[in-house]
C-alpha positions in Angstrom: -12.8 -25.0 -75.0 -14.0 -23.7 -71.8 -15.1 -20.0 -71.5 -12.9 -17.6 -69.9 -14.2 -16.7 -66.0 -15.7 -13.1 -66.3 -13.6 -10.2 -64.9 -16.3 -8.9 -62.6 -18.1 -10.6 -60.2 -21.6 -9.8 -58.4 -21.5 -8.5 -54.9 -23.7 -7.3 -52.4 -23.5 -4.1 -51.7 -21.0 -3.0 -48.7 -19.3 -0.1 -46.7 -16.0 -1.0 -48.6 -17.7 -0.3 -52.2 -20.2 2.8 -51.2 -18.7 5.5 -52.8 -18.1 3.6 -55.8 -21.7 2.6 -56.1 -22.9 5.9 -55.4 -20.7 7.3 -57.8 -22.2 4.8 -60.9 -25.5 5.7 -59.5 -25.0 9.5 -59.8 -23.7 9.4 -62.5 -26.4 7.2 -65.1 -29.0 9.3 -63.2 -27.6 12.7 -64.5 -25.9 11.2 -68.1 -28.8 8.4 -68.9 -32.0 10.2 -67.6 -30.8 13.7 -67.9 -32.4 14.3 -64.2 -30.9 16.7 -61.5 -30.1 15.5 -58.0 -33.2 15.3 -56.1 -32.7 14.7 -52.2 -36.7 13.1 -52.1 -36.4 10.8 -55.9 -32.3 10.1 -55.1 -32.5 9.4 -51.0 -32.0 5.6 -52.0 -28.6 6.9 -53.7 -27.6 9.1 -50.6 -28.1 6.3 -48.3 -27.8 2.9 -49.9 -26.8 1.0 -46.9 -29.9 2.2 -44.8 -32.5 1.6 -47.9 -30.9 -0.9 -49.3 -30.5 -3.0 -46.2 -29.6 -6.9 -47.4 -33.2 -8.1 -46.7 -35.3 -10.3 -49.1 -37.1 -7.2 -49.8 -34.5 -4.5 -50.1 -31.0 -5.3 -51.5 -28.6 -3.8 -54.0 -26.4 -5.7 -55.9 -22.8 -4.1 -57.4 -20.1 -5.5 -60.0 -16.8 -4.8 -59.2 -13.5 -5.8 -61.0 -12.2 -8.2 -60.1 -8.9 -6.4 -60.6 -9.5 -3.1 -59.8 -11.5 -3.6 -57.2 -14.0 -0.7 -59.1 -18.0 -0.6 -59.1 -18.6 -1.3 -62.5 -22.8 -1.5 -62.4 -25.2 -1.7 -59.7 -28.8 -3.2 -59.9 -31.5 -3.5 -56.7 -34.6 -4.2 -55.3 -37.3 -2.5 -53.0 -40.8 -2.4 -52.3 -42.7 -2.1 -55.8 -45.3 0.6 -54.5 -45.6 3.4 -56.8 -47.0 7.0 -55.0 -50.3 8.5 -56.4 -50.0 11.2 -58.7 -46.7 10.4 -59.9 -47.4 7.1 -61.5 -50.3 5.5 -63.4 -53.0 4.7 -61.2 -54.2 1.0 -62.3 -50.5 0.5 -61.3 -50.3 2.2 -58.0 -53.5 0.1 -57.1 -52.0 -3.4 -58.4 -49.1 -2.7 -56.8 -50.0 -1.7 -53.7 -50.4 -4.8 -51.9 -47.0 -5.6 -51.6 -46.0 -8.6 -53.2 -44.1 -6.8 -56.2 -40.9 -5.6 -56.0 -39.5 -3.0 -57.7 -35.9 -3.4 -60.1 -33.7 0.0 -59.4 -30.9 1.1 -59.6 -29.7 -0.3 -62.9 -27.1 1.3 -63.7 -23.4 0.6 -65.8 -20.3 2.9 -65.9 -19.9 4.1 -69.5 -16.4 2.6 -69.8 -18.1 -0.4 -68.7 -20.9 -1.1 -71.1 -20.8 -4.0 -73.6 -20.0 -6.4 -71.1 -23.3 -8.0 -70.0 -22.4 -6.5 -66.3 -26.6 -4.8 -66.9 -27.6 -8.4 -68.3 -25.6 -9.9 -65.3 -26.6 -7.9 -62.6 -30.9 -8.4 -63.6 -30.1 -12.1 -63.0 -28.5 -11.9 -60.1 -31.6 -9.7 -58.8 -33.8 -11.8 -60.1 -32.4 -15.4 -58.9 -32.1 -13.6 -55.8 -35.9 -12.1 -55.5 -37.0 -15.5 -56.2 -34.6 -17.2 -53.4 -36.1 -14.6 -51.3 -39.9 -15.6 -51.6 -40.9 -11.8 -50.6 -42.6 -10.8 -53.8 -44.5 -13.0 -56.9 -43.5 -10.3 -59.8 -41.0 -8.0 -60.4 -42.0 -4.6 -61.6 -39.6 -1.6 -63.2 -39.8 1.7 -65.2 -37.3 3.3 -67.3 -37.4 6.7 -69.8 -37.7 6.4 -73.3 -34.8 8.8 -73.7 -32.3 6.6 -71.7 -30.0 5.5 -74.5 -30.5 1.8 -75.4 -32.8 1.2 -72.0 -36.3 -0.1 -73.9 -34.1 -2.7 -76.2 -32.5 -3.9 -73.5 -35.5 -4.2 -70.7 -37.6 -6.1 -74.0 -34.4 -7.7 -75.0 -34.4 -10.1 -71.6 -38.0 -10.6 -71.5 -39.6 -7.7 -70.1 -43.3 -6.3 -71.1 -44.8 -3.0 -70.9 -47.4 -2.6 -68.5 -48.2 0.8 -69.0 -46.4 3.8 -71.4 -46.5 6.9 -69.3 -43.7 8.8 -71.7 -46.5 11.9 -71.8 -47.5 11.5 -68.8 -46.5 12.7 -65.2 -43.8 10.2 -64.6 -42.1 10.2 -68.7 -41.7 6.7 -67.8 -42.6 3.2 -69.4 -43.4 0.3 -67.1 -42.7 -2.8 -67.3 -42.9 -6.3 -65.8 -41.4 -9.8 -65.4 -44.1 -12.5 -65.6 -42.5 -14.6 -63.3 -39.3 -14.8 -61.1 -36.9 -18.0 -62.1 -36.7 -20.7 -60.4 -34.9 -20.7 -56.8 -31.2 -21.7 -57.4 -29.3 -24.5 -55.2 -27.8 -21.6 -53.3 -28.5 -18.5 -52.5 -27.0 -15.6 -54.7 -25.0 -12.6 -52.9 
């Protein structure tokens, strides 16, 4: 018995799907972190397509229904350099010569948890960072008070780097040890 095909597939992200992602993006940042808009922290979410341009070292990923046609998740990659001040420093100094990249922008509509779309999208990031040959780790943070986010992040492998939850960024950090091998063909 073969396993039905998934009702989502990964795409990259696209004019025709912007609103949608922006919309799943909004909304996790207000519902799972409990943060306000802010035009500085969210200008990756007000203009995806200019920071989030396709490249090996800026993308963002989206799942969409394959029905529906609706963003169900999004998940990206950028530049892994933290600012001063608002992360740990032993972590804005090991980042800061560029060759981490930074997982963002995880994010899964609420009707649309429970599917592996989060679990889905990571790998597709992930295959795709290491396709890209831009950066040796991959590096991301998340708040303790994001409902089910520290499980999941240690769930597929991830360890802490550093627990800022008291500190000035409320965040814990984590990293992948290693990218997985390159597959045959590029991912979206």
């Amino acid at each position: 018995m073969t396993a039905a095909p998934r009702p989502w597939s990964v795409q990259p992200l696209s004019p025709a799907v912007l609103a949608g992602a922006q919309e799943v993006m909004r909304t996790c940042i207000a519902r799972d972190f409990g943060d306000a808009h802010d035009p500085v922290v969210h200008a990756d979410v007000d203009d995806p397509l200019g920071r989030y341009p396709g490249t090996a070292e800026a993308f963002l990923l989206l799942a969409v229904d394959g029905v529906s046609g609706e963003v169900l998740g999004t998940a990206g990659l950028r530049d892994g350099r933290l600012r001063p001040g608002a992360s740990p420093q032993h972590l804005v100094e090991r980042y800061a010569d560029g060759r981490t990249g930074q997982l963002v922008r995880v994010c899964v509509a609420a009707g649309a948890r429970r599917r592996g779309i989060a679990r889905g999208l990571v790998a597709a990031v992930r295959e795709r960072a290491a396709a890209g040959g831009r950066y040796e780790r991959l590096a991301l943070h998340t708040y303790r008070r994001s409902p089910g986010a520290v499980a999941f992040w240690e769930a597929l492998g991830a360890r802490v780097v550093a627990d800022d939850s008291a500190g000035a960024s409320r965040s814990v950090f984590y990293e992948f040890a290693d990218l997985p091998a390159s597959p045959s063909s590029p991912p979206p």
